[in-house]
C-alpha positions as CSV (number, residue, x, y, z in Angstrom):
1,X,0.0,0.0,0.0
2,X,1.5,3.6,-0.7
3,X,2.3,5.9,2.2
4,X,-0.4,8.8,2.0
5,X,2.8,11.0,2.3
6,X,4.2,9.7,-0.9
7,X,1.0,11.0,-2.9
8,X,1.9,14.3,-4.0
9,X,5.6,14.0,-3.6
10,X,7.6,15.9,-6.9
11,X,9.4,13.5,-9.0
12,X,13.4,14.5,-9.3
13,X,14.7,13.7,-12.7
14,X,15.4,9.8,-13.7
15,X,12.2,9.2,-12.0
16,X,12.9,9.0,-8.1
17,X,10.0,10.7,-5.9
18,X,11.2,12.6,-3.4
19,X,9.5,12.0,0.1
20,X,8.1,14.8,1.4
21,X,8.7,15.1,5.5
22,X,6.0,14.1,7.1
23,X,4.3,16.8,9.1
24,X,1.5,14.9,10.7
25,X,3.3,14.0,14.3
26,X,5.1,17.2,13.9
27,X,1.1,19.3,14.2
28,X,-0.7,17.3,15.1
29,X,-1.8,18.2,18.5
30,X,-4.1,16.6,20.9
31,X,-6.6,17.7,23.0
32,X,-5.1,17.5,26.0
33,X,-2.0,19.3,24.5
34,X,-4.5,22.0,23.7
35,X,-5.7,22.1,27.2
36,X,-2.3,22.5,28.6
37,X,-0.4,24.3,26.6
38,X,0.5,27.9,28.3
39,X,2.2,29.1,24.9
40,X,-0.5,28.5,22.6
41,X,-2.2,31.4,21.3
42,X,-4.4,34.0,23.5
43,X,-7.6,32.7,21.8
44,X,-7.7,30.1,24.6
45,X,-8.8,33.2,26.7
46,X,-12.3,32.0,24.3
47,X,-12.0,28.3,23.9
48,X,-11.0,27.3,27.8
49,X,-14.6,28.3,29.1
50,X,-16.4,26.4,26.6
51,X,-14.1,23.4,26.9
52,X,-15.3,22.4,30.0
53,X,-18.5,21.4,27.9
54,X,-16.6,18.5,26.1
55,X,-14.8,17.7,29.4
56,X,-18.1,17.0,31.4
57,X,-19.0,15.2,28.7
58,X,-16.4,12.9,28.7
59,X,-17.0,12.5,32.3
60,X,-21.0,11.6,31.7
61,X,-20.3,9.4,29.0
62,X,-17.9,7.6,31.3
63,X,-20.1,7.2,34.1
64,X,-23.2,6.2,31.9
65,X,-21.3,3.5,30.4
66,X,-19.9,2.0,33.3
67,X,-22.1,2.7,36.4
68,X,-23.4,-1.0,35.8
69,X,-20.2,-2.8,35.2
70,X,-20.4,-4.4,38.7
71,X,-17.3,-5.6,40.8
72,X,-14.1,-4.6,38.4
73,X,-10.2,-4.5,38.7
74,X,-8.3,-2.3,36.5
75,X,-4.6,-3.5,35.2
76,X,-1.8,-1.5,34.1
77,X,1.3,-2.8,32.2
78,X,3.1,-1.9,29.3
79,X,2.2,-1.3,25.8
80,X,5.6,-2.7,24.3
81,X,5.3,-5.9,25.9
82,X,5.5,-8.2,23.4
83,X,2.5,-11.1,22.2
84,X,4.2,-14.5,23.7
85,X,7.0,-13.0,26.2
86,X,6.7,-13.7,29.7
87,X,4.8,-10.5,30.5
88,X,2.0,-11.0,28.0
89,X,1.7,-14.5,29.1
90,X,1.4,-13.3,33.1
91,X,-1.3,-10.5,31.9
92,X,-2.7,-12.9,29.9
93,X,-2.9,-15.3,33.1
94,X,-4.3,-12.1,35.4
95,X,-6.9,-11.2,33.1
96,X,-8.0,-15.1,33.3
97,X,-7.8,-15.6,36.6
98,X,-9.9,-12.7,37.3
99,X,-12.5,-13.0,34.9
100,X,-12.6,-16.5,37.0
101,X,-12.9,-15.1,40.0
102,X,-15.8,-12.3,39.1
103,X,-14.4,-9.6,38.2
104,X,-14.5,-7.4,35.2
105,X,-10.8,-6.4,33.2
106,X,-10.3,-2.7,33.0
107,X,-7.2,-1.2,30.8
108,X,-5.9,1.1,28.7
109,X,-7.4,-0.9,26.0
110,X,-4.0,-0.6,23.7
111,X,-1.6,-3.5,22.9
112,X,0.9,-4.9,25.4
113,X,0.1,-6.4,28.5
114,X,-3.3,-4.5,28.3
115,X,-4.6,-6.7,25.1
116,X,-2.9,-9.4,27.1
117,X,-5.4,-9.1,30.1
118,X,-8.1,-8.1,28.0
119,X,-7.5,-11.5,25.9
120,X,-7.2,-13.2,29.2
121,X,-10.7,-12.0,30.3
122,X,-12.6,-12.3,27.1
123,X,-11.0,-15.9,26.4
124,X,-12.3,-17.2,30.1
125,X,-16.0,-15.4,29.6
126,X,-15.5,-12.4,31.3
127,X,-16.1,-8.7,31.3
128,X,-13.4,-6.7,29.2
129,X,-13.0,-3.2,29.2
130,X,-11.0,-0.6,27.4
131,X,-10.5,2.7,28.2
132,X,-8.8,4.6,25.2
133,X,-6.4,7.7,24.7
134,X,-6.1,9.9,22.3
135,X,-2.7,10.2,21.7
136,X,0.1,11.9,18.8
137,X,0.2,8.6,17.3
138,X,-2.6,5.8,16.6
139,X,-2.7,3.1,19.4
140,X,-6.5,1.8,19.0
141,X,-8.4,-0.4,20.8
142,X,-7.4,-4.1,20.4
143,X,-9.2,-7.0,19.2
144,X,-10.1,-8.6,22.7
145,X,-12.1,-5.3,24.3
146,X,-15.5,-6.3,24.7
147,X,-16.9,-2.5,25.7
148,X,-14.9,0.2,25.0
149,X,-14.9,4.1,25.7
150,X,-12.1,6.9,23.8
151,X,-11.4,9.6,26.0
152,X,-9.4,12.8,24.7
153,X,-8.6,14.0,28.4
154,X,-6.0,12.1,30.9
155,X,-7.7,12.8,34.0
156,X,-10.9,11.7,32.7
157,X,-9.7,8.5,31.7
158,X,-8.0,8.1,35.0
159,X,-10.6,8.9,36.9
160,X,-12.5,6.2,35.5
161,X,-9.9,3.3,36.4
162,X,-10.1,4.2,39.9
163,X,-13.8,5.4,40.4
164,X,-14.9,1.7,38.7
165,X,-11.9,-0.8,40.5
166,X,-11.9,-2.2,43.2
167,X,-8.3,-3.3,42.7
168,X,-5.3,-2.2,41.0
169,X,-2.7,-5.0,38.8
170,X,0.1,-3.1,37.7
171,X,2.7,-5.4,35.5
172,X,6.2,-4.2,34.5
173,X,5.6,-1.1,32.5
174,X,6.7,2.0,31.7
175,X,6.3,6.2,32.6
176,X,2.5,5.5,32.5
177,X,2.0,2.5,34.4
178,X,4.3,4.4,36.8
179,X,1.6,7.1,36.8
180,X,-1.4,5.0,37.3
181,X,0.8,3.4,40.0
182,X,1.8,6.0,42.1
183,X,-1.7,7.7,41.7
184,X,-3.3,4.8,43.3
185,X,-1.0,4.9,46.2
186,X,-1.2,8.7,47.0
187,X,-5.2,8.4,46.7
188,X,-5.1,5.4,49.1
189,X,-2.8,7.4,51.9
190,X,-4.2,10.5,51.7
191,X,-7.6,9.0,52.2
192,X,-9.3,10.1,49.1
193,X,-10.3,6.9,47.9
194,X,-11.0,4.1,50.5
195,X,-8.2,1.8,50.7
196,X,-8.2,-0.7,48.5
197,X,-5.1,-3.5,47.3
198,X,-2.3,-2.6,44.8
199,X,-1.0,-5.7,43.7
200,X,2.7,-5.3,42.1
201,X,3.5,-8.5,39.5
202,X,6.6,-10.0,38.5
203,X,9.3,-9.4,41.9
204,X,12.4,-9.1,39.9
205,X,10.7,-5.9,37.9
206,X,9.9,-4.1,40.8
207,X,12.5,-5.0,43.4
208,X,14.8,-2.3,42.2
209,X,11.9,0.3,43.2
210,X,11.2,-0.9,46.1
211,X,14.7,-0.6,46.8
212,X,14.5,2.9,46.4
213,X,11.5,3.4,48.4
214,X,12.7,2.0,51.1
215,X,16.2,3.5,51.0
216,X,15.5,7.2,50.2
217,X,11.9,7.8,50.6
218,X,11.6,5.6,53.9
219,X,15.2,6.3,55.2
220,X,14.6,9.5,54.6
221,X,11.5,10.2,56.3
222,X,9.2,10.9,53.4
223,X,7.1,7.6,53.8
224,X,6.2,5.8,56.7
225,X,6.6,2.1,57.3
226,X,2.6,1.6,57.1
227,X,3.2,2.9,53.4
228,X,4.8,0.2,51.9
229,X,2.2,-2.2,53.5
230,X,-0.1,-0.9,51.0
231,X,1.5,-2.7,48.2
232,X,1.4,-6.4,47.6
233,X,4.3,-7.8,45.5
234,X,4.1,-10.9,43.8
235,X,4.7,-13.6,41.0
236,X,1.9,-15.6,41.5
237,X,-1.5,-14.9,40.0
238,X,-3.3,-16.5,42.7
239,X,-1.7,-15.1,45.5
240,X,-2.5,-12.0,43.9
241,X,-6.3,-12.7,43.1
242,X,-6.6,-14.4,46.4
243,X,-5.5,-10.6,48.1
244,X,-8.3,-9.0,46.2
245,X,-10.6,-11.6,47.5
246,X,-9.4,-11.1,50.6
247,X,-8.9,-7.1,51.1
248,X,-13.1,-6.5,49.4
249,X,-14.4,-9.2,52.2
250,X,-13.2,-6.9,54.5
251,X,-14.3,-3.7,52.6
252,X,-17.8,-5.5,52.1
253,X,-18.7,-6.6,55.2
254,X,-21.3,-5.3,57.2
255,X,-20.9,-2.1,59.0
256,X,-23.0,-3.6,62.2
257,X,-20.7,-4.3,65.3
258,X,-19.1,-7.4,64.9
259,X,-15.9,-9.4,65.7
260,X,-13.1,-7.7,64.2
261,X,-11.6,-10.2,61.3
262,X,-7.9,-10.4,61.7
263,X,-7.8,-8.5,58.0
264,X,-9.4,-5.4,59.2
265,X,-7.4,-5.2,62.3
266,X,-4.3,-5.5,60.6
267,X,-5.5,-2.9,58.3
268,X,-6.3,0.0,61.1
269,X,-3.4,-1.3,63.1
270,X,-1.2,0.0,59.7
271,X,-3.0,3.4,59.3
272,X,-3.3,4.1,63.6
273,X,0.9,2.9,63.5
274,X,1.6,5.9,60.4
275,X,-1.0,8.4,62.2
276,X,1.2,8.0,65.6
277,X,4.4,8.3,63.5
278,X,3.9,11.3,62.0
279,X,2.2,12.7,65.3
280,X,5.5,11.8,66.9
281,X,7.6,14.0,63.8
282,X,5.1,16.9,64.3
283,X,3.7,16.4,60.7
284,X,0.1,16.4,60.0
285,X,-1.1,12.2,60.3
286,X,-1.9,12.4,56.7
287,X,0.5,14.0,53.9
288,X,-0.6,15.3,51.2
């Protein structure tokens, strides 16, 4: 098939087209680079107000489509991960195993170790769901999406993975899956979402960062101890599925006085222990 770039091109003499750069990735701008960039043109002084329209939406459309989706864990990983590798084949095994276990597969619904956990789902008869990006270049949704939604707006879209989850998977991945990552864990400390598990797959990935986290963040008195404890680390799928299980028991039981179950003990034990640390530093119990 001939590039659409070659179309037009001038032909140089002895008949040899000469390729045209391609200005496409070059211009073409999305809209969240409109949105946020500070340089563009004063005309946004016109067009902000009135994109708030398109950004609510975004957010209707969102929460129309998925206010019935029922019990849900979103999983992050990386796009570049490669159809047979050992990533794909552990996504592939996640997105099983918790399609299995009643819950519905949300992700960015682009290739990777997202198609891998969406393949997972749809393959063992679940629910699979694709949240989409606009983005420079063209990503798409992949074949094994069942219901899918295109956002144009990053904090849309993320809203979405954490309003509808009750779980986060995040697989060896990149800047993004960083993102999603660390987004989850702020939410979760600073109370603005009610605590819920972060599973972390494949050890050898993430040991380096937790590494790190432990000697400068912790070492250095950004983080409590009780932090970490938010984050399981694993490389087996049913350990991991079995903490989800485990950690929405204890969200979903009833609220009426009861014996406290050794998993919701352990979990105000964590967040009274960080409270009295950072009583004990002078710092406000919760940092923002």
């Amino acid at each position: 098939m001939k590039d659409s770039g070659d179309q037009d091109a001038p032909i140089r003499p002895g008949g040899q087209a000469r390729r045209r750069p391609d200005r496409r990735s070059r211009h073409s701008r999305t809209t969240d680079q409109q949105l946020l960039d500070s340089r563009a043109p004063e005309d946004w002084l016109h067009t902000d107000p009135w994109r708030v329209l398109r950004i609510v939406s975004e957010f209707v459309e969102g929460f129309e489509s998925l206010a019935e989706l029922g019990p849900a864990v979103s999983v992050f990983g990386s796009a570049r991960s490669k159809p047979g590798s050992e990533e794909y084949l552990l996504a592939e095994k996640v997105g099983a195993a918790l399609a299995e276990a009643g819950y519905a597969v949300i992700t960015g619904g682009g290739p990777g170790a997202m198609e891998a956990a969406n393949k997972g789902a749809a393959e063992a008869g679940g629910i699979s769901v694709g949240l989409g990006i606009e983005l420079p270049f063209e990503q798409g949704i992949n074949e094994w999406v069942g219901q899918s939604i295109n956002f144009r707006y990053f904090f849309v879209r993320k809203t979405m993975f954490v309003k509808y989850a009750h779980a986060f998977c995040v697989l060896p991945g990149g800047f993004g899956t960083m993102d999603e990552l660390f987004e989850a864990m702020t939410l979760v400390q600073t109370g603005k979402v009610v605590r819920f598990p972060v599973v972390l797959l494949g050890s050898s990935y993430w040991q380096g960062l937790l590494d790190w986290l432990r000697g400068s963040m912790l070492d250095g008195g950004k983080i409590n101890p009780a932090d970490l404890e938010l984050l399981c680390v694993t490389d087996d799928v049913d350990v991991a599925v079995r903490h989800i299980l485990d950690a929405d028991a204890v969200l979903q039981s009833p609220r009426e006085p009861e014996p406290a179950s050794p998993a919701r003990e352990e979990v105000e034990a964590a967040a009274a222990e960080r409270d009295e640390v950072e009583r004990a530093a002078g710092r406000p119990p919760v940092e923002s």
